[in-house]
C-alpha positions as CSV (number, residue, x, y, z in Angstrom):
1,X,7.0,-27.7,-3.2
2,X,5.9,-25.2,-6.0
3,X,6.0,-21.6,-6.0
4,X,3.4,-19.5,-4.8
5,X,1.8,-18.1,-7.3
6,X,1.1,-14.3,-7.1
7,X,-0.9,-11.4,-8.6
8,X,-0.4,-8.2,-7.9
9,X,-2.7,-5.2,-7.8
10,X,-1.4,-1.6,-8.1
11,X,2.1,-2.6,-9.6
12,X,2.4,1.1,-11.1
13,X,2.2,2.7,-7.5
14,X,5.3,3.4,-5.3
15,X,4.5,0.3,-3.4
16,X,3.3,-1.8,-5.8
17,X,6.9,-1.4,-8.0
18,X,8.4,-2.3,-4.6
19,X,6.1,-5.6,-4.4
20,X,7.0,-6.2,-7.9
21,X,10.4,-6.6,-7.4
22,X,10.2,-8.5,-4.4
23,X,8.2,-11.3,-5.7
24,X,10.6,-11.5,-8.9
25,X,13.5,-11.1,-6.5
26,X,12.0,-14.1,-4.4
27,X,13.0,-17.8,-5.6
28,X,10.1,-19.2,-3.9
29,X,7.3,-16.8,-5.3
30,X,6.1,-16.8,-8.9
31,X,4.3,-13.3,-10.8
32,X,1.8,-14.8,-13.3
33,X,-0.5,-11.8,-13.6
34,X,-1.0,-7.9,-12.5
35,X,-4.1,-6.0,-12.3
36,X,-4.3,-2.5,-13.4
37,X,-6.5,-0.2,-14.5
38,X,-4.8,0.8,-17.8
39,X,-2.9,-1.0,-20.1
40,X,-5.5,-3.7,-20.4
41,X,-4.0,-6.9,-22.8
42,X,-0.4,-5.7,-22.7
43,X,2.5,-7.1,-20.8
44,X,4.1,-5.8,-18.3
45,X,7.4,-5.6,-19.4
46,X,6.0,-3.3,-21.7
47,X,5.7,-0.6,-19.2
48,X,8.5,1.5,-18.3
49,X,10.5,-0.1,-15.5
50,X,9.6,-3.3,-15.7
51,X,11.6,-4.9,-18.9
52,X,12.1,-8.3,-17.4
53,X,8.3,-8.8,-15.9
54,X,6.6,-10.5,-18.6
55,X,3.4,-11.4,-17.3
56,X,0.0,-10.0,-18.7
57,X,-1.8,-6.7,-17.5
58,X,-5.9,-7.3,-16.6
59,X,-8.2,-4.8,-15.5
60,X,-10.8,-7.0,-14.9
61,X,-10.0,-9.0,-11.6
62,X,-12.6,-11.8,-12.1
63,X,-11.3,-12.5,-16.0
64,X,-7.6,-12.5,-14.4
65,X,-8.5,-15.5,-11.8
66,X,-10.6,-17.4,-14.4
67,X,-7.6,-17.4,-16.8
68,X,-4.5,-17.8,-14.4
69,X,-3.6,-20.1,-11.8
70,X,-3.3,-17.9,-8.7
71,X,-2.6,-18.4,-5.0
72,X,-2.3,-15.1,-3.6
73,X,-3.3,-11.5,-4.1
74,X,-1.3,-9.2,-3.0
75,X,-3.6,-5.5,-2.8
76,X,-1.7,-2.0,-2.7
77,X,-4.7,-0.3,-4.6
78,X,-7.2,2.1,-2.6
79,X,-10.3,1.0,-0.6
80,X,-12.9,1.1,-2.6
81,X,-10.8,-1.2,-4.8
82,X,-8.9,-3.0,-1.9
83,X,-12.2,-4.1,-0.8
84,X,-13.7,-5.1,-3.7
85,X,-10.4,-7.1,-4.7
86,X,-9.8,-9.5,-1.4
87,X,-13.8,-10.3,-1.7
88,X,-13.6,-11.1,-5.2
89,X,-10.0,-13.2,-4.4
90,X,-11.6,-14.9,-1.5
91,X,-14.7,-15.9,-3.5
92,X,-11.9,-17.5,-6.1
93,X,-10.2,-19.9,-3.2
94,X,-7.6,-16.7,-3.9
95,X,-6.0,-15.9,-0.4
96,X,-5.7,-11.8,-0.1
97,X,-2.9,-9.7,1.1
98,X,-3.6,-6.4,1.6
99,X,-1.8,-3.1,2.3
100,X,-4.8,-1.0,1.6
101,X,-5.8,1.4,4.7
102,X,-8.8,2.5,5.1
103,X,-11.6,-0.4,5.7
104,X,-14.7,-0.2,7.8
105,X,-15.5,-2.0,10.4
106,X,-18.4,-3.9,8.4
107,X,-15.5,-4.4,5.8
108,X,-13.5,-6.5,8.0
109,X,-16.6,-8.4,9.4
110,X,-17.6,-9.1,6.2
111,X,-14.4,-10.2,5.1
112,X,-13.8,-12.5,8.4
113,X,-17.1,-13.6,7.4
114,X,-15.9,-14.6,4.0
115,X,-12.7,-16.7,5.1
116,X,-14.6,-18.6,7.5
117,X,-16.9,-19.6,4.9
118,X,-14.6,-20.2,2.2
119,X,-11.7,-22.0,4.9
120,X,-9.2,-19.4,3.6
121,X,-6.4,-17.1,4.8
122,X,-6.7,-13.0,4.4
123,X,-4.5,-10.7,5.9
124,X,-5.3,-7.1,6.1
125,X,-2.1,-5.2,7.2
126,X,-2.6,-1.4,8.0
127,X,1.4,-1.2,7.6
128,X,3.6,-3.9,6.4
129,X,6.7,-2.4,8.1
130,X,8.2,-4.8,10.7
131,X,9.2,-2.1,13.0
132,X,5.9,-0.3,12.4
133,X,3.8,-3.0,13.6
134,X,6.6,-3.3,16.7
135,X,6.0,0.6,17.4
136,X,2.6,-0.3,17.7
137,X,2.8,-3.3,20.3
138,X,4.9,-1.3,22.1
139,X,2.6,1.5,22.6
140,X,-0.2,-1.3,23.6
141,X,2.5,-1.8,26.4
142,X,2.8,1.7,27.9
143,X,-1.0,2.2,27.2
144,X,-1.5,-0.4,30.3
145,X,0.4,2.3,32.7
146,X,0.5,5.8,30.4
147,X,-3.3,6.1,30.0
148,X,-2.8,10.1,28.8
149,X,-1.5,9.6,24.6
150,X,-1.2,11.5,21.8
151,X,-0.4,10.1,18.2
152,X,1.2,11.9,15.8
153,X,1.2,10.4,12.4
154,X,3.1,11.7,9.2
155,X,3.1,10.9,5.8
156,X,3.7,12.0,2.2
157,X,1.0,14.3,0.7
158,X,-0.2,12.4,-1.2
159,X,-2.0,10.0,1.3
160,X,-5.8,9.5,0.5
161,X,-7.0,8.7,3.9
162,X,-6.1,10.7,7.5
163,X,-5.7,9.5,10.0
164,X,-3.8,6.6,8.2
165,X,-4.7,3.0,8.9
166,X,-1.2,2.5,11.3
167,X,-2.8,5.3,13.9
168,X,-6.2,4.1,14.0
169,X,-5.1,0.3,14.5
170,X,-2.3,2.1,17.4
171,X,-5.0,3.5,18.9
172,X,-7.2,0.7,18.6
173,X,-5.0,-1.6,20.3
174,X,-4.2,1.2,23.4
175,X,-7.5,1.1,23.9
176,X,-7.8,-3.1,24.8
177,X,-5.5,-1.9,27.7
178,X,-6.0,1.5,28.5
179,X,-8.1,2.5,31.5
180,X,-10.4,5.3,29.3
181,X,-9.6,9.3,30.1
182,X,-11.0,12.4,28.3
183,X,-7.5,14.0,28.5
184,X,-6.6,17.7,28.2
185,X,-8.9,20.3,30.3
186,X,-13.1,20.0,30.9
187,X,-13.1,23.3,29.4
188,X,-10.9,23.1,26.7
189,X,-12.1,24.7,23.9
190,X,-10.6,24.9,20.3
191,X,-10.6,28.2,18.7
192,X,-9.7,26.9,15.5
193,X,-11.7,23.4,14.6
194,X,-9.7,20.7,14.4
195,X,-6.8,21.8,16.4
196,X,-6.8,19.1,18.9
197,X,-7.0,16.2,15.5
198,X,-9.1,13.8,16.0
199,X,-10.6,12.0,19.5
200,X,-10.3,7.9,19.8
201,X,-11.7,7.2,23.0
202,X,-10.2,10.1,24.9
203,X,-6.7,10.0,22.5
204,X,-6.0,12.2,20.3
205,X,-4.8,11.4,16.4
206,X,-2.7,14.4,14.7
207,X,-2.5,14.1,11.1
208,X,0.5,15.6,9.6
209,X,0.8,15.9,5.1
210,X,4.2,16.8,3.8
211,X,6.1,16.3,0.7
212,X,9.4,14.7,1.5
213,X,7.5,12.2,3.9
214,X,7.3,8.6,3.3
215,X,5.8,7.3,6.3
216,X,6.3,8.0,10.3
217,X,4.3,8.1,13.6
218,X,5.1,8.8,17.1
219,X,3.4,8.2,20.2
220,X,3.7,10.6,22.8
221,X,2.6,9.3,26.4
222,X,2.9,11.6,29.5
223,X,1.9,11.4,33.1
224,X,2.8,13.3,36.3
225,X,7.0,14.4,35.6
226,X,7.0,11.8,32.6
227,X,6.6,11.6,29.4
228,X,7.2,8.6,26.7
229,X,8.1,8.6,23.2
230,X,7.7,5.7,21.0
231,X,8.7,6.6,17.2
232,X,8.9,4.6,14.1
233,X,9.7,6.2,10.5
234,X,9.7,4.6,6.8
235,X,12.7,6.4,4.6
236,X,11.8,4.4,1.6
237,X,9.1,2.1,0.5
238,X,11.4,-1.3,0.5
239,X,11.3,-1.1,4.3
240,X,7.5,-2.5,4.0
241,X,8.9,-5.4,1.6
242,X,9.8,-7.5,5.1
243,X,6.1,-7.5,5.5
244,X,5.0,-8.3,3.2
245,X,7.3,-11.2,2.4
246,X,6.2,-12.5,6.1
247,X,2.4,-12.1,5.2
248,X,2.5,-14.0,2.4
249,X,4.7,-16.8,3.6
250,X,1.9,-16.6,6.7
251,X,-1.1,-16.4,4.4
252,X,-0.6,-19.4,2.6
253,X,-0.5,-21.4,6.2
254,X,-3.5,-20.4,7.6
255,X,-7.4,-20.5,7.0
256,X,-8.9,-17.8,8.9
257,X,-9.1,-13.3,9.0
258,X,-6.0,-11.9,10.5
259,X,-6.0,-7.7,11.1
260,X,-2.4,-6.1,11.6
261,X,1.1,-8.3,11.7
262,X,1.3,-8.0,15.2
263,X,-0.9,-11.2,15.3
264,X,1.1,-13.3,13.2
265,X,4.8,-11.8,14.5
266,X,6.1,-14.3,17.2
């Protein structure tokens, strides 16, 4: 069986050095190309960090898949450009992987939308850490009994997007089970905006910006003389290689729109 080809957008980023690595470090994956926006015609291993990455540098995504022979994408870019990346891949026969936070809802449809057309796999992973994504079906859990919840997410400061994809897709999945509650008092009223975060259906989201953060949430259930604390933190970027590893191994099986590793995590 040959290697799965790979491209990888972002490769200067925090994660995307981390992706970089892995795919060189993985026998069975090949890097034939990266996409950036600077250092358009140069190599790679040109750049400082990556002396033994020889592959070419495109900023143009549609010139990259018409000149190489690619099988996956894998995304750790922004939205805007996450977005327009996977459709782009998908409209290739390129099968997307992508860590970007931050779609919209007509995003994903449109992008379901796109692999059933095309009869090919896209995952869309709001975090690629395997004891993120457990964090988060175990919180689905205690939403069934625990129906009062608070989420507390915390990351670095310099996260783009708040609340962060992990607590929105948390609270998205305590909501399939939870039997819906505006919590806190009727008359509750904040007398500084904001200081009860965000609302999901009755939740709240607390985002939290800090230098000296990589990634953590916790989610804080309580109901009469309880309370539950499910916590999950990232101390350094290779902890979302595992992830992403499984997604593209995954990715390369399938043909249709998967949302979160939770679905594809037996």
């Amino acid at each position: 069986m040959s290697n799965v080809k790979i491209v990888i957008a972002g490769p200067r980023g925090r994660m995307g050095r981390e992706a970089v690595g892995l795919v060189m470090n993985t026998e069975e994956f090949e890097l034939v190309a990266v996409l950036d926006h600077k250092n358009e015609g140069k190599l790679l291993s040109e750049i400082e960090g990556f002396h033994n990455c020889d592959v070419p540098i495109y900023s143009n995504i549609e010139a990259c898949f018409q000149d190489v022979q690619v099988d996956v994408l894998i995304d750790l870019t922004t939205p805007e450009f996450g977005m327009h990346h996977a459709r782009t891949a998908l409209q290739y026969g390129v099968r997307p992987v992508v860590g970007t936070t931050g779609f919209s809802k007509d995003d994903l449809i449109e992008l379901e939308n796109l692999c059933q057309e095309k009869e090919l796999g896209c995952i869309i992973a709001p975090n690629f850490a395997l004891g993120a994504v457990l964090m988060m079906k175990f919180s689905q859990m205690a939403g069934k009994y625990f129906n009062h919840v608070e989420i507390i997410e915390l990351h670095h400061d310099q996260k783009l997007d708040a609340p962060s994809g992990t607590a929105v897709k948390t609270a998205e999945m305590i909501a399939e089970v939870r039997e819906k509650v505006e919590q806190g008092h009727p008359n509750e009223k904040e007398t500084i905006d904001g200081a009860r975060g965000a609302n999901f259906e009755g939740m709240h989201i607390h985002s939290v910006r800090l230098p000296g953060l990589i990634a953590h949430q916790q989610v804080m259930f309580g109901s009469e003389g309880q309370t539950l604390t499910i916590r999950h933190d990232s101390y350094n970027r290779g902890s979302f290689m595992s992830g992403v590893k499984l997604a593209v191994d995954t990715v390369m099986k399938i043909d249709t729109f998967v949302y979160g590793l939770e679905n594809i995590m037996e």
